[in-house]
C-alpha positions, 0 to 999 in steps of 0.5 A: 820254942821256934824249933819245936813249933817247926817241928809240930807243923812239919810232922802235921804237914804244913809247910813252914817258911824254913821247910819252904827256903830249904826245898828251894835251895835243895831242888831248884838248880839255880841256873834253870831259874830266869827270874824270881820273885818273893814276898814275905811277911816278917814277924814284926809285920813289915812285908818285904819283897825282892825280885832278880832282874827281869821287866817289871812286867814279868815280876807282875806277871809271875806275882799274879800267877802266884795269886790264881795258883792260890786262889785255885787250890782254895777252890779244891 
């Protein structure tokens, strides 16, 4: 059932979860990325994050861009 769901939001579209992780892995060479940071809500509810090494300011700041990034594309 999960393929099929997957299948219907990406003809719709949408981007999933799975189409996101495989984009990341296809397009972004690793060594030109500093730092990295992700959230993710698991299907059980549990949120978890996981960060590279960097100051934890830098991972706030990257999370709070993320956060004006969405909050603009709302706008549009």
């Amino acid at each position: 059932m999960i393929e099929i769901n997957e299948f219907r939001n990406r003809r719709e579209g949408k981007v999933t979860p799975s189409s996101l992780i495989e984009g990341l892995s296809e397009r972004a060479d690793p060594s030109e990325i500093e730092t990295l940071v992700y959230v993710a809500k698991m299907r059980n509810g549990d949120i978890n994050t996981a960060f590279s090494h960097a100051l934890n300011s830098e991972h706030i700041g990257l999370l709070e861009i993320g956060k004006m990034q969405i909050i603009d594309s709302m706008r549009e």
